[in-house]
C-alpha positions in Angstrom: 8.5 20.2 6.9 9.0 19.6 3.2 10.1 16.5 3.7 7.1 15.4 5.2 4.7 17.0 2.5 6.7 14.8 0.3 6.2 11.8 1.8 2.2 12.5 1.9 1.9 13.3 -1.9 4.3 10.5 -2.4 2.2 7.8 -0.7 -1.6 8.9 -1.0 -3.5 7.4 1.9 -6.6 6.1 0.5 -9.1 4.8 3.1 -10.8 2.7 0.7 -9.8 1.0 -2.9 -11.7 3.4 -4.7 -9.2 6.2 -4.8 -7.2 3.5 -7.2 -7.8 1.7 -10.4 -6.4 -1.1 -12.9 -5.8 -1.0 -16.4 -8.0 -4.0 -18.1 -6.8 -6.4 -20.7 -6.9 -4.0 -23.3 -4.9 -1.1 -21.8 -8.3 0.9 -20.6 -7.8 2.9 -17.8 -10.6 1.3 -15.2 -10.9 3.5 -11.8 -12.3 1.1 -8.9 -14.3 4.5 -8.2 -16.9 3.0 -11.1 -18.2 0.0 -8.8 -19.0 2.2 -5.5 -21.9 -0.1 -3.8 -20.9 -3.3 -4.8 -18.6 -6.0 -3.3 -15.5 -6.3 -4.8 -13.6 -9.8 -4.9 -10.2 -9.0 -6.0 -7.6 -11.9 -7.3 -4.1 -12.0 -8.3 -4.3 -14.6 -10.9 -1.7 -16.3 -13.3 -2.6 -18.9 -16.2 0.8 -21.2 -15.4 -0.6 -21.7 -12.0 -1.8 -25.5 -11.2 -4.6 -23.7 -9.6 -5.5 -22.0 -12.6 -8.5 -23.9 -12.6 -9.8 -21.6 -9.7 -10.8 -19.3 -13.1 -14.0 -21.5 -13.7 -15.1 -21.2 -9.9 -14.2 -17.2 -10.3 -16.5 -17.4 -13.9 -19.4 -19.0 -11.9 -19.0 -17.0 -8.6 -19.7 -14.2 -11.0 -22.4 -15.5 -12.9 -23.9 -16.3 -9.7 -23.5 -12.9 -7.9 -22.8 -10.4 -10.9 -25.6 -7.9 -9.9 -23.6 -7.1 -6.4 -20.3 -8.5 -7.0 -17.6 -6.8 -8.9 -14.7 -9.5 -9.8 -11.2 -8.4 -10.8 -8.4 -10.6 -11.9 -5.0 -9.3 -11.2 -2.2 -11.2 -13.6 0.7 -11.6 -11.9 4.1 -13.3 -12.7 5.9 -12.5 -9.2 5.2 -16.4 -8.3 7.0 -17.3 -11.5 4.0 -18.7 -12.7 2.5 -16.8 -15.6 4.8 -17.0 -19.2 1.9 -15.5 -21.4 1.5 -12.0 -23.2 -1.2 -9.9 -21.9 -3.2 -10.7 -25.2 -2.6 -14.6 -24.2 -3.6 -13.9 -21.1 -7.0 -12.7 -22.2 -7.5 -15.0 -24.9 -7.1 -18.3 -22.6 -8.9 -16.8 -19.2 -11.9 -16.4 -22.0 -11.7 -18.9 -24.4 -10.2 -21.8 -22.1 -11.9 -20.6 -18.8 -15.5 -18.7 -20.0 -14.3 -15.4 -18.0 -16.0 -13.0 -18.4 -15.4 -10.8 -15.4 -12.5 -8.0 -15.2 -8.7 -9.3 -16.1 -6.2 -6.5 -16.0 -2.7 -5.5 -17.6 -0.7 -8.2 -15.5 0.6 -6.7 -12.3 4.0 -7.1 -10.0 1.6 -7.7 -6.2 4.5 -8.3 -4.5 8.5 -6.7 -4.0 9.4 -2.8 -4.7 7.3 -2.9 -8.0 4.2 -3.7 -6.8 0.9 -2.1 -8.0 0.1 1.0 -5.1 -3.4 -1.4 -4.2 -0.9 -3.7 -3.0 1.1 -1.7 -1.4 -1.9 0.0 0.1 -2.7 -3.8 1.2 0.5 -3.7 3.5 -0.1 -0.8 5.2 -2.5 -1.3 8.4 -2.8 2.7 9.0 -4.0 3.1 5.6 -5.9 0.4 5.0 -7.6 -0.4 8.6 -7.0 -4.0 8.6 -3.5 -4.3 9.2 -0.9 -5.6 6.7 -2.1 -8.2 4.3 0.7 -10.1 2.6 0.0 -11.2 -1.1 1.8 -15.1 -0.2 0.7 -16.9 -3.4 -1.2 -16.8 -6.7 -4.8 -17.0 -6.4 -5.4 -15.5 -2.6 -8.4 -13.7 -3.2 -9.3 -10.3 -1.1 -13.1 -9.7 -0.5 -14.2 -5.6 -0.4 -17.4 -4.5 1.1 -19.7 -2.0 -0.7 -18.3 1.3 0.7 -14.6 -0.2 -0.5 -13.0 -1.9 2.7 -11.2 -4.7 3.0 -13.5 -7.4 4.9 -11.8 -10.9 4.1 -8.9 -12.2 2.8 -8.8 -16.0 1.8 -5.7 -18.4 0.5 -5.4 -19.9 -2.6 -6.6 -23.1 -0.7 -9.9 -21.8 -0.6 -12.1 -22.5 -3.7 -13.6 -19.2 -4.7 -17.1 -21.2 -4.5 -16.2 -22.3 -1.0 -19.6 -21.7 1.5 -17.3 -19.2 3.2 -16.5 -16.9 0.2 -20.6 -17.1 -0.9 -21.5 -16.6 2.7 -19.7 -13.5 2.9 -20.5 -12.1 -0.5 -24.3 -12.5 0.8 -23.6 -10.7 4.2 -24.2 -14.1 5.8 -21.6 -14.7 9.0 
């Protein structure tokens, strides 16, 4: 028996994303709970990337949808692919990209140290999906408005794509 009650404060089983948060660029605690009734378009990002370009698209997705969408970009070096500082980070995604969406603290989304979103992501009982793998920078992960995971797209796909836009606007 205590073993079990262990386990369940160990692994918290959040139904939606809002029972987690980020830290941004600037080491501010942000809690997900904050953007409750908006669509969340989540994307583990790295500035090394050849697709790092995908920033612009992500800046004018945003612009575009910014009164429904929340957009959160997730630095990450487990692809090998991001050699900058947290401050660089910031400083190009802004000054070489015009971001100005969310960028957090840069994030492990994959292996044993992974952020507990992304581990939340893997798990199909908790999450209600099924297991999404994080494969590749740039795979972007669409939430509805109460917090659930309703798409998942590649890195292939431009975050402007008619697919991504069609689905922010509830359009399938």
């Amino acid at each position: 028996m205590t073993r079990i009650i262990l386990f369940l404060f160990a692994f918290p089983a959040f139904v939606n994303i809002y029972g987690f948060s980020f830290n941004d660029a600037k080491g501010n605690l942000v809690p997900l709970r904050k953007y409750e009734g908006r669509k969340i378009l989540m994307v583990n990002i790295s500035t090394g990337n050849p697709k790092s370009y995908q920033l612009r698209g992500l800046q004018e997705l945003y612009r575009l949808y910014k009164d429904s969408l929340v957009i959160i970009g997730v630095p990450s070096n487990s692809f090998g692919n991001e050699p900058h500082t947290p401050t660089e980070i910031d400083k190009i995604c802004k000054e070489d990209y015009g971001v100005q969406f969310l960028i957090t603290q840069p994030e492990n989304v994959i292996g044993t140290t992974r952020h507990p979103i992304y581990q939340w992501l893997l798990d199909s009982a908790a999450n209600g999906v099924g297991p999404i793998h994080i494969r590749e920078d740039f795979q972007k992960i669409l939430f509805d408005k109460t917090g659930n995971v309703m798409g998942v797209y590649s890195a292939q796909v431009d975050p402007l794509d008619s697919s991504v836009q069609k689905a922010i606007l509830g359009i399938y």
